[in-house]
N, CA, C and O atoms as CSV, one atom per row, in Angstrom:
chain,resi,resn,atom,element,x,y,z
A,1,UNK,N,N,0.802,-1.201,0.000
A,1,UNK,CA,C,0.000,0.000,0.000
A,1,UNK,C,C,0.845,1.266,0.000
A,1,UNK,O,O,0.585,2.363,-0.494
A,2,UNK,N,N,1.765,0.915,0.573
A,2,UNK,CA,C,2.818,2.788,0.768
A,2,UNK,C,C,3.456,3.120,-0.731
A,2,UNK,O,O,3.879,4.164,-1.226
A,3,UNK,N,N,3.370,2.157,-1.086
A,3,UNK,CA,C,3.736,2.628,-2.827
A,3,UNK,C,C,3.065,3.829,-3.339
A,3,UNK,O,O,3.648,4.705,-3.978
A,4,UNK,N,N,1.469,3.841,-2.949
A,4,UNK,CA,C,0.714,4.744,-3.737
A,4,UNK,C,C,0.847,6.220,-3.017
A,4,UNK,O,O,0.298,7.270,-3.349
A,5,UNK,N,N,1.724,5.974,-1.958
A,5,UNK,CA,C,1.995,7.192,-0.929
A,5,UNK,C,C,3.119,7.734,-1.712
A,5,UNK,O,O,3.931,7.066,-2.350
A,6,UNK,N,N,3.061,9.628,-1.541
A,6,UNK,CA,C,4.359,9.971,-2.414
A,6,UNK,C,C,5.320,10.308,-1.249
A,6,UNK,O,O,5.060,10.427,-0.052
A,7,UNK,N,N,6.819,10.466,-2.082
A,7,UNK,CA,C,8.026,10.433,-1.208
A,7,UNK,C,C,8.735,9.376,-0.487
A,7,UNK,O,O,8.530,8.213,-0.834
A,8,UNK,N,N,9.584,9.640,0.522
A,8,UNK,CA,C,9.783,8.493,0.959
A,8,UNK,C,C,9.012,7.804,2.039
A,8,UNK,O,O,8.752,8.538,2.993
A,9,UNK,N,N,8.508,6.356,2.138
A,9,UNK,CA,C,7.734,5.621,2.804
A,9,UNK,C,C,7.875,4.362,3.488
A,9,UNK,O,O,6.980,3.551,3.726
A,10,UNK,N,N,9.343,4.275,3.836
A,10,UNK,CA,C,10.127,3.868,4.804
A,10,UNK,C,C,11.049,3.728,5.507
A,10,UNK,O,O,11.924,3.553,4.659
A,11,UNK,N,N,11.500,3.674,6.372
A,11,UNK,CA,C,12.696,3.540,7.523
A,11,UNK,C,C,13.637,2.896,7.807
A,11,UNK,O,O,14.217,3.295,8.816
A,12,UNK,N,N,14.148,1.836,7.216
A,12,UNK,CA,C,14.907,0.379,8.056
A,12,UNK,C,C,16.202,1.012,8.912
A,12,UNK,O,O,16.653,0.393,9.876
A,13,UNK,N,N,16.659,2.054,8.562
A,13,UNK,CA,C,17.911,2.501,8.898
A,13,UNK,C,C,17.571,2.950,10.359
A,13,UNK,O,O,18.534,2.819,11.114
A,14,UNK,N,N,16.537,3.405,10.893
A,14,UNK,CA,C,16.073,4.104,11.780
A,14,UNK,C,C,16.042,3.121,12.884
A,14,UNK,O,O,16.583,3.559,13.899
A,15,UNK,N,N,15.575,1.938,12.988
A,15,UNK,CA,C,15.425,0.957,13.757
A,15,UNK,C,C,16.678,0.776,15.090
A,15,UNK,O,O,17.551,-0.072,14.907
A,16,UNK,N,N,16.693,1.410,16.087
A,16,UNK,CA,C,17.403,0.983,17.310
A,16,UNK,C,C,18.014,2.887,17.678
A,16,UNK,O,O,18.681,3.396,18.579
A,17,UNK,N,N,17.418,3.351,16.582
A,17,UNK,CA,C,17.268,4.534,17.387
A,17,UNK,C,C,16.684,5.523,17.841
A,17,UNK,O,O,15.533,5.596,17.410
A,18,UNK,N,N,17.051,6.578,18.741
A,18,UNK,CA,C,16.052,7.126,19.603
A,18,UNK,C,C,14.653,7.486,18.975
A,18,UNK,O,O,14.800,7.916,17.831
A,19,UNK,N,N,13.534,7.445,19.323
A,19,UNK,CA,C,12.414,7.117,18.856
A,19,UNK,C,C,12.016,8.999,18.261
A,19,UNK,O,O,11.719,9.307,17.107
A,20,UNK,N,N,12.125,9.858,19.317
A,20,UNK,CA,C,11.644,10.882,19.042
A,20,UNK,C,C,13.215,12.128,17.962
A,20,UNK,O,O,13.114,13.322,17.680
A,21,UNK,N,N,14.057,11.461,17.752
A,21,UNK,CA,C,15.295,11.819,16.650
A,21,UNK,C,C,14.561,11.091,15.351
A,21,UNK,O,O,14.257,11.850,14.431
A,22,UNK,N,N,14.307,9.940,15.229
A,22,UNK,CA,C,13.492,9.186,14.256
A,22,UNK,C,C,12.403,9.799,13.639
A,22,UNK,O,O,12.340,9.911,12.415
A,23,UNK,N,N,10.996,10.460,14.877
A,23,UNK,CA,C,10.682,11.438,14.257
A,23,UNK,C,C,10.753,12.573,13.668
A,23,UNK,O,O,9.771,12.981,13.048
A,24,UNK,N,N,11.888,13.296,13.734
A,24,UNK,CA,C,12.413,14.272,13.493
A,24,UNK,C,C,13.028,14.002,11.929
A,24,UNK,O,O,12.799,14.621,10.889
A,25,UNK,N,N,13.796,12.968,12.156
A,25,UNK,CA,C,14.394,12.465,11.101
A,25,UNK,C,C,12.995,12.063,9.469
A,25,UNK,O,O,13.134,12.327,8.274
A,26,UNK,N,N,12.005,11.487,10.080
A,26,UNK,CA,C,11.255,10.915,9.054
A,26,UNK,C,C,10.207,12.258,8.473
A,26,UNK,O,O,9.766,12.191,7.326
A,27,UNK,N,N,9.872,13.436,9.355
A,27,UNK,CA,C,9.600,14.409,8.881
A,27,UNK,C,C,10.373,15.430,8.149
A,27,UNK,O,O,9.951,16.215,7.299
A,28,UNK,N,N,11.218,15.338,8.473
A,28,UNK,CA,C,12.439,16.403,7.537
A,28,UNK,C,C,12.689,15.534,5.600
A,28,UNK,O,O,12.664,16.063,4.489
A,29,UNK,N,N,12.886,14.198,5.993
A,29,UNK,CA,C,13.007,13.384,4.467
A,29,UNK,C,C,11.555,13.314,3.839
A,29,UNK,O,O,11.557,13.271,2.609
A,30,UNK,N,N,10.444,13.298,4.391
A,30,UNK,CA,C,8.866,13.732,4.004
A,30,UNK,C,C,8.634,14.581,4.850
A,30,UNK,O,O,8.671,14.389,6.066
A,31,UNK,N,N,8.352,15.678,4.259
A,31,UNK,CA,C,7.454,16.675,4.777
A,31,UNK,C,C,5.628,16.325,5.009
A,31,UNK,O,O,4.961,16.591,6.009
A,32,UNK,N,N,5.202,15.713,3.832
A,32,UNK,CA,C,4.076,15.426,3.699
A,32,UNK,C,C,3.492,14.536,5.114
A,32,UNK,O,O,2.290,14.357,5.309
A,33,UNK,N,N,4.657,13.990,6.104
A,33,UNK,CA,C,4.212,13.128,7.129
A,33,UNK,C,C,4.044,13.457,8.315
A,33,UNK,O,O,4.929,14.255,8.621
A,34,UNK,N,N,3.026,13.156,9.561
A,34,UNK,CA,C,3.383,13.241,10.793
A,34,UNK,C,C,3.989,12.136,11.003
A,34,UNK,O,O,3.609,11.150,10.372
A,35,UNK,N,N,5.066,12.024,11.926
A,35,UNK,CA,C,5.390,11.078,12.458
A,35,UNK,C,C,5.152,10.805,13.877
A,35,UNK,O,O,5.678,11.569,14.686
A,36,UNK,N,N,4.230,9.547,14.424
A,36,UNK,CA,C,4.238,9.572,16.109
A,36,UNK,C,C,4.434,8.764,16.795
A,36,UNK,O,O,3.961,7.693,16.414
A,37,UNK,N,N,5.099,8.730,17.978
A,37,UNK,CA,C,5.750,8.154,18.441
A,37,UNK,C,C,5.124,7.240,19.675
A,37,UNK,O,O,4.809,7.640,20.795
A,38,UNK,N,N,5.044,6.008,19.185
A,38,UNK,CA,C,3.992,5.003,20.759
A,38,UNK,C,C,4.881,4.601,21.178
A,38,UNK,O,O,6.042,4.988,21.043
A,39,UNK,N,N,4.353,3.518,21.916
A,39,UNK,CA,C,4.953,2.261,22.764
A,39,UNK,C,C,4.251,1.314,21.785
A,39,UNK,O,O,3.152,1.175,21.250
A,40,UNK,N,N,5.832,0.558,21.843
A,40,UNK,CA,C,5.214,-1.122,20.466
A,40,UNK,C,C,4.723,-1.840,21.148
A,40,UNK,O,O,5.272,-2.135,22.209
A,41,UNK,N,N,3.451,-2.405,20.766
A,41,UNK,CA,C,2.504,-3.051,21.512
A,41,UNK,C,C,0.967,-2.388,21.425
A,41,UNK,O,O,-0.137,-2.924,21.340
A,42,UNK,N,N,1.502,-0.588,21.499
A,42,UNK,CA,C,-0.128,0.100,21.853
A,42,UNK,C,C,-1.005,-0.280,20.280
A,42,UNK,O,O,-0.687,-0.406,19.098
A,43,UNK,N,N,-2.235,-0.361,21.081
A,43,UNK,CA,C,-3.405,-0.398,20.066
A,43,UNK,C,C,-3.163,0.888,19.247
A,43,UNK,O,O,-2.815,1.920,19.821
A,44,UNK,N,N,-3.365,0.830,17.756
A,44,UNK,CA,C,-3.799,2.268,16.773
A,44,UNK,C,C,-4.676,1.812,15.902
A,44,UNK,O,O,-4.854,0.625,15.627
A,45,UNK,N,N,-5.356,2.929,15.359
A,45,UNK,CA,C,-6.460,2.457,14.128
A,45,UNK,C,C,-5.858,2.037,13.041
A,45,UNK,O,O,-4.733,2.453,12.766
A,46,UNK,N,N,-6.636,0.980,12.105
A,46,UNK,CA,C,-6.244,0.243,11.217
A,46,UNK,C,C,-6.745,1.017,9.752
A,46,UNK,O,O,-6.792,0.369,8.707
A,47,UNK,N,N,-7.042,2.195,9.794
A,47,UNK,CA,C,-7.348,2.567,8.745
A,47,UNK,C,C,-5.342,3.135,8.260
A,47,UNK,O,O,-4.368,3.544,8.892
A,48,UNK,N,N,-5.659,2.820,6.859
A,48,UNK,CA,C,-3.905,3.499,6.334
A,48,UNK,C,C,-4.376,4.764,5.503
A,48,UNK,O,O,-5.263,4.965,4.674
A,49,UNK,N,N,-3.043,5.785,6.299
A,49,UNK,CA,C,-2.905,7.436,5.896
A,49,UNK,C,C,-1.841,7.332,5.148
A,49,UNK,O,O,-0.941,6.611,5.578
A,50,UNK,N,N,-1.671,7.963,3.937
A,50,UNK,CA,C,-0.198,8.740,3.386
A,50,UNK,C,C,0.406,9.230,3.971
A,50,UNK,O,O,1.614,8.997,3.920
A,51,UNK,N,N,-0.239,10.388,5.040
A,51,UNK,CA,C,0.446,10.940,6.355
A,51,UNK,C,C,0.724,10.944,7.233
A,51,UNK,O,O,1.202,11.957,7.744
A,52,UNK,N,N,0.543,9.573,8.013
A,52,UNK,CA,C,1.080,9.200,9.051
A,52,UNK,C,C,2.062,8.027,8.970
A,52,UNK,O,O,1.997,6.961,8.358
A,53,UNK,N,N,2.940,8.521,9.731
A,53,UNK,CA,C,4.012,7.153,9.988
A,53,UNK,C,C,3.776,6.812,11.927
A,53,UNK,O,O,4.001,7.630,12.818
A,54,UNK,N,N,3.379,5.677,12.065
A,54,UNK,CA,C,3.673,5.298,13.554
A,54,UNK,C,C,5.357,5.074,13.624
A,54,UNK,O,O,6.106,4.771,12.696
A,55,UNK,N,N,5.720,5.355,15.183
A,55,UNK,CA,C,7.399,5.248,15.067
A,55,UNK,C,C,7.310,4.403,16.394
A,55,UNK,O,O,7.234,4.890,17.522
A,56,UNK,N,N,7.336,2.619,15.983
A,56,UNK,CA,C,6.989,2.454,17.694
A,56,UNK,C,C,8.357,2.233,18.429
A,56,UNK,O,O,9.347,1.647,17.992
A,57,UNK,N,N,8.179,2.857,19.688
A,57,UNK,CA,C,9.286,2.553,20.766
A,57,UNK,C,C,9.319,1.680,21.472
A,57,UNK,O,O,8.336,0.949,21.350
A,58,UNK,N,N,10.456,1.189,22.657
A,58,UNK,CA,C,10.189,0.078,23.328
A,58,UNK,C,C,10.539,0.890,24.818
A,58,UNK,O,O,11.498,1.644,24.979
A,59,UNK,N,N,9.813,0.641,25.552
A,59,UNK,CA,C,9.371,1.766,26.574
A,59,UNK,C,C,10.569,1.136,27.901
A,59,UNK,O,O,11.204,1.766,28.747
A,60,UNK,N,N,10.504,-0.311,27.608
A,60,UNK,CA,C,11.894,-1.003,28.488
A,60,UNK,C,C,13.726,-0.408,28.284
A,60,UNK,O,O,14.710,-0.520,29.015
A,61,UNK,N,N,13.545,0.119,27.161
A,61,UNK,CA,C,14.721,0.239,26.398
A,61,UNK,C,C,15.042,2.063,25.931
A,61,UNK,O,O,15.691,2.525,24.993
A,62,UNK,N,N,14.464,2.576,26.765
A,62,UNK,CA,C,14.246,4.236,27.036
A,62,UNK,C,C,13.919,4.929,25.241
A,62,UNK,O,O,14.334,5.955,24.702
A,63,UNK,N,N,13.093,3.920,24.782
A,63,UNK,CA,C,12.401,5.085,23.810
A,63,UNK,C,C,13.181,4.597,22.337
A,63,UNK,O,O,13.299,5.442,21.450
A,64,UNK,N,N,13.790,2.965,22.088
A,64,UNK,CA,C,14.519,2.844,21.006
A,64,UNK,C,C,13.343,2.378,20.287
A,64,UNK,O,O,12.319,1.761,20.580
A,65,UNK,N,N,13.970,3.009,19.005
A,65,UNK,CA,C,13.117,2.649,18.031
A,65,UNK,C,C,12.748,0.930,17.624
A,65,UNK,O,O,13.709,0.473,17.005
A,66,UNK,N,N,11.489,-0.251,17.831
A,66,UNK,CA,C,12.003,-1.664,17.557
A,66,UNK,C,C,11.443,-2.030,16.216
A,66,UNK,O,O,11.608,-3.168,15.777
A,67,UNK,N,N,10.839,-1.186,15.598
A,67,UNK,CA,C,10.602,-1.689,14.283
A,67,UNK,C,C,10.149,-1.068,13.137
A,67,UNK,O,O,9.288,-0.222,13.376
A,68,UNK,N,N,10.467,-1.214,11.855
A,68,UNK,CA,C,10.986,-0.171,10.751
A,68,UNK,C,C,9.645,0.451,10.788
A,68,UNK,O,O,8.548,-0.105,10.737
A,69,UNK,N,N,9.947,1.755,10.891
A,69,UNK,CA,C,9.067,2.534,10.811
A,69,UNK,C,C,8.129,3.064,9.078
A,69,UNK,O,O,8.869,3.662,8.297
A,70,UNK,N,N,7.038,2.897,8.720
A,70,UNK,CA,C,6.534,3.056,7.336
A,70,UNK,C,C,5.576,3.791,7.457
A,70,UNK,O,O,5.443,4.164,8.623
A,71,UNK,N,N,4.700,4.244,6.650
A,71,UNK,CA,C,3.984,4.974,5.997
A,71,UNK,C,C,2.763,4.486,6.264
A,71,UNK,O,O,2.580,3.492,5.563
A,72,UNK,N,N,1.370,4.841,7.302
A,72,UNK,CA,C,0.648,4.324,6.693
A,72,UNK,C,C,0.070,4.700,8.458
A,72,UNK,O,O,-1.053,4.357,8.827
């Protein structure tokens, strides 16, 4: 699905670091995105945005990023 999203619409590089630099990072390379930052695990809605990227953290591990963050 993030294909039909424009710009860039994923992360792998981002993965193990600080969660809220990540956001920073994934809004500056798309502008078009919010990026926000949970705890991996929390419930979010299942509908998919062009403009949102979830950035989940691991709340044991002070806020590292645990998994590639995308588009949607």
């Amino acid at each position: 699905m993030s294909s039909e999203c424009p710009g860039k619409t994923s992360w792998p590089e981002l993965v193990g670091s600080d969660g809220n630099d990540a956001a920073s990072v994934i809004e500056s390379q798309n502008p078009g995105v919010k990026a926000v930052v949970i705890l991996d695990g929390s419930p979010v809605t299942g509908d998919f945005r062009c403009d949102r990227v979830w950035v989940r953290v691991d709340k044991e591990v002070d806020g590292i990023v645990v998994q590639v963050p995308t588009v949607g």
